[in-house]
C-alpha positions as a Markdown table, in Angstrom:
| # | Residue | x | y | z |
|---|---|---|---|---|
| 1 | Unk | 92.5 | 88.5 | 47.7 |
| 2 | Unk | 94.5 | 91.4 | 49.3 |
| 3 | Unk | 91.3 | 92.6 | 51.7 |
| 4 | Unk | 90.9 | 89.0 | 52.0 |
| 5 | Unk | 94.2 | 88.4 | 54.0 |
| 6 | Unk | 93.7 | 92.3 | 56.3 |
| 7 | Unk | 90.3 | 90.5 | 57.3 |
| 8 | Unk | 91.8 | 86.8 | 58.3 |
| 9 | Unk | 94.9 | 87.8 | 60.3 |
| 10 | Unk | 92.6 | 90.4 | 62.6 |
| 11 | Unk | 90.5 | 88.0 | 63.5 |
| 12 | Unk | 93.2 | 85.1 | 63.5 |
| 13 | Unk | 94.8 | 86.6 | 66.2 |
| 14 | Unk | 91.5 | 87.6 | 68.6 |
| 15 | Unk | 90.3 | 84.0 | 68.2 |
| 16 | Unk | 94.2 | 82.8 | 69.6 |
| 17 | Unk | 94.5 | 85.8 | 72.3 |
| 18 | Unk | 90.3 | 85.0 | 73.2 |
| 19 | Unk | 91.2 | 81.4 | 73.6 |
| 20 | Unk | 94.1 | 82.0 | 76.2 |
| 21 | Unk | 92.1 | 84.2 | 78.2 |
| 22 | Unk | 89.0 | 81.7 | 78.1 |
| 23 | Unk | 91.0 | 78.6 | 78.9 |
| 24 | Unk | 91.9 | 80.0 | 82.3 |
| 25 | Unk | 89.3 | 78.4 | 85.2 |
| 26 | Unk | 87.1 | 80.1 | 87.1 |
| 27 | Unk | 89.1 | 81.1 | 90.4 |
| 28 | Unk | 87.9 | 79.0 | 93.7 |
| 29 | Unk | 85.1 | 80.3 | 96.0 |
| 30 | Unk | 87.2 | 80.2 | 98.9 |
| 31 | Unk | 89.5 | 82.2 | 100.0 |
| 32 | Unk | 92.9 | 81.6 | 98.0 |
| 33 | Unk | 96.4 | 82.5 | 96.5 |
| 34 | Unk | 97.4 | 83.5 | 93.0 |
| 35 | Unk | 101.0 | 82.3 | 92.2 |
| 36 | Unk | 103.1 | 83.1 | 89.6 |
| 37 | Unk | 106.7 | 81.9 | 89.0 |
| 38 | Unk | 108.9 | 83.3 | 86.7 |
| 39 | Unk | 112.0 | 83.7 | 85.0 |
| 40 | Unk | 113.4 | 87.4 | 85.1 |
| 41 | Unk | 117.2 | 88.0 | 83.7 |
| 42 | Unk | 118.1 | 91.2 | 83.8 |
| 43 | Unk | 117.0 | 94.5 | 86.5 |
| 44 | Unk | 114.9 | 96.0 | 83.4 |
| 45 | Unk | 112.8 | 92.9 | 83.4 |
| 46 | Unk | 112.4 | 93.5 | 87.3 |
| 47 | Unk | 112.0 | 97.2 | 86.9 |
| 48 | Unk | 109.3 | 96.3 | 84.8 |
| 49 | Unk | 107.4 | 94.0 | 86.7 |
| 50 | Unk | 107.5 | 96.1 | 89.8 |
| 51 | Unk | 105.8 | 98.9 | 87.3 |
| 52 | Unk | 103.0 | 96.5 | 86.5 |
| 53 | Unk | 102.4 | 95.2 | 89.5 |
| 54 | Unk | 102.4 | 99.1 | 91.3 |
| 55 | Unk | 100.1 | 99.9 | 88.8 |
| 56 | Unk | 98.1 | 96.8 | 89.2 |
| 57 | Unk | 97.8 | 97.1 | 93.0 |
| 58 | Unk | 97.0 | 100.8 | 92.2 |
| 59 | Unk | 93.8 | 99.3 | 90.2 |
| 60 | Unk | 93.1 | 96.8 | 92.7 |
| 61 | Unk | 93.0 | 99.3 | 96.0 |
| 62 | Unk | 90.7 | 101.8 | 93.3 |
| 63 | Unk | 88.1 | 98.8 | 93.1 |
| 64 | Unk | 87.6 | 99.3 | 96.5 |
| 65 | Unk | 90.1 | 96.6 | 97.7 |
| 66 | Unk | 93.4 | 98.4 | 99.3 |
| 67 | Unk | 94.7 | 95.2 | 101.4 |
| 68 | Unk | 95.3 | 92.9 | 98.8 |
| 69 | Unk | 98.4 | 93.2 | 97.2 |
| 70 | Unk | 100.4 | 92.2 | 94.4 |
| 71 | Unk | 103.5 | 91.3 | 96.0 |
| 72 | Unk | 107.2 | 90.1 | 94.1 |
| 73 | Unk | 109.8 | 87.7 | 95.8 |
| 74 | Unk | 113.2 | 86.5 | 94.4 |
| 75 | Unk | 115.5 | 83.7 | 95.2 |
| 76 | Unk | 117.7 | 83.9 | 98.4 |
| 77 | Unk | 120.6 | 81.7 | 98.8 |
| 78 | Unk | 121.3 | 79.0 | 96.7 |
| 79 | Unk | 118.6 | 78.2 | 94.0 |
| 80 | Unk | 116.5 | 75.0 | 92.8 |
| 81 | Unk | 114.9 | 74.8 | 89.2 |
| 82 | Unk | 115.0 | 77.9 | 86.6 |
| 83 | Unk | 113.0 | 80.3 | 88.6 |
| 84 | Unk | 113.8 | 83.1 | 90.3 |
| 85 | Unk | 111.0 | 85.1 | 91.2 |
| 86 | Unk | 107.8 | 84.8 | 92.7 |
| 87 | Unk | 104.8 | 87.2 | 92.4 |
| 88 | Unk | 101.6 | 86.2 | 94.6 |
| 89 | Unk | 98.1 | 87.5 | 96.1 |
| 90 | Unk | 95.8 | 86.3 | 98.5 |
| 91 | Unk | 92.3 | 86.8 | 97.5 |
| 92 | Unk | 89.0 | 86.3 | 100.0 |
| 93 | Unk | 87.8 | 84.3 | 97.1 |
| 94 | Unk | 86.6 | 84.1 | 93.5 |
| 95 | Unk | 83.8 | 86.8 | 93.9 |
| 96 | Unk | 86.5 | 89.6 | 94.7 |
| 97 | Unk | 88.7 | 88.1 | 92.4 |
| 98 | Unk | 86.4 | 88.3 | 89.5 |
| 99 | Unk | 85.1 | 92.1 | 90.4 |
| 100 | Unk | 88.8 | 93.0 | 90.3 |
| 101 | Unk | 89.8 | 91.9 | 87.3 |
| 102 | Unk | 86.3 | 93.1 | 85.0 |
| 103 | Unk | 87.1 | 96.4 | 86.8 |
| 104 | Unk | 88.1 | 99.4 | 84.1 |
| 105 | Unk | 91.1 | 100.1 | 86.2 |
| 106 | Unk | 92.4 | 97.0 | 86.1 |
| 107 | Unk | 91.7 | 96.3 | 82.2 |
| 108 | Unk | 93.4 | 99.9 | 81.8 |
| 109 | Unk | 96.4 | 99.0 | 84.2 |
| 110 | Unk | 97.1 | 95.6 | 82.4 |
| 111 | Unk | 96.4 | 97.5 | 78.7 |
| 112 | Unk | 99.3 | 100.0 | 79.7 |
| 113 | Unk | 101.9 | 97.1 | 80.1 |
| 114 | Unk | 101.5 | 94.8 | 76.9 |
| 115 | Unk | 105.5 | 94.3 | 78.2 |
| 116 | Unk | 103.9 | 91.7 | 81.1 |
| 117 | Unk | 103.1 | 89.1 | 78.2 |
| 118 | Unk | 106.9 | 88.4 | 77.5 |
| 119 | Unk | 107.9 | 88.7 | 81.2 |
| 120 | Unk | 105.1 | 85.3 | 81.8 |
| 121 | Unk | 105.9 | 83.8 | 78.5 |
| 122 | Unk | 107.3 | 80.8 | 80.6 |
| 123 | Unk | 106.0 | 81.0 | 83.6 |
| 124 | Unk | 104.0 | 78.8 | 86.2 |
| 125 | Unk | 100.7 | 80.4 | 87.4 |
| 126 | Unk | 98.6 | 78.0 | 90.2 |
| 127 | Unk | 95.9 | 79.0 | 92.6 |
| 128 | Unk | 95.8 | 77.5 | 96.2 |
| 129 | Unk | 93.4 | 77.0 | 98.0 |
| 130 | Unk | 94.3 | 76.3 | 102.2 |
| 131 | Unk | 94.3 | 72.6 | 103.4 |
| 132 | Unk | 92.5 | 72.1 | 106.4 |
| 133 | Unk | 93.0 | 69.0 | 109.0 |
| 134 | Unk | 90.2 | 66.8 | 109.2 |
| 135 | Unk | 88.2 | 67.3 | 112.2 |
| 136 | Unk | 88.3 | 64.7 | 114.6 |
């Protein structure tokens, strides 16, 4: 019964972890931005992210795409709702997007901050895409 428990929590936890990472859409075709808004209460938690996200751009310009940064914002002045910061990038579309994030150094740069799941625990993550007039 003992080996029976070391086998069931294993793969327990890949099937919960697998279906977070499966449940996230496809990214858009077009061109588009990633936007992530979080809650960050002290300057560790800041330090931190910046770490992750120098490391991810790091990853991102090795894959053979140096303009497109990961990029961090805070709140200026006075503040609405319970976030207060903002971490974007603007992708040329899904394609790039995609071939960034199967890329080793990306997988290793995300693998060397297992910190970054606690820092989105609540956050709000949306995609937009740009709204064009209709043509006349």
């Amino acid at each position: 019964m003992r080996q029976a428990k070391w086998f069931v929590l294993p793969v327990a936890l890949c099937a919960a972890l697998g279906t977070a990472v499966l449940a996230q859409e496809a990214p858009p075709k077009e061109a588009f931005k990633a936007v992530h808004l979080v809650t960050l209460t002290s300057e560790a938690d800041v330090a931190s992210l910046l770490g992750a996200l120098d490391d991810m751009n790091a990853a991102v310009a090795k894959a053979g795409f140096p303009d497109i940064r990961y990029r961090l914002y805070k709140v200026t002045g006075k503040q609405a709702g319970s976030y207060n910061y903002l971490w974007e990038s603007s992708w040329p579309g899904g394609a790039v997007y995609d071939k960034v994030h199967k890329n080793e150094a990306w997988v290793a740069a995300t693998k060397k901050h297992p910190e970054m799941e606690a820092l989105m625990k609540d956050e709000v993550y949306n995609r937009y895409v740009e709204v064009s007039p209709a043509k006349r």
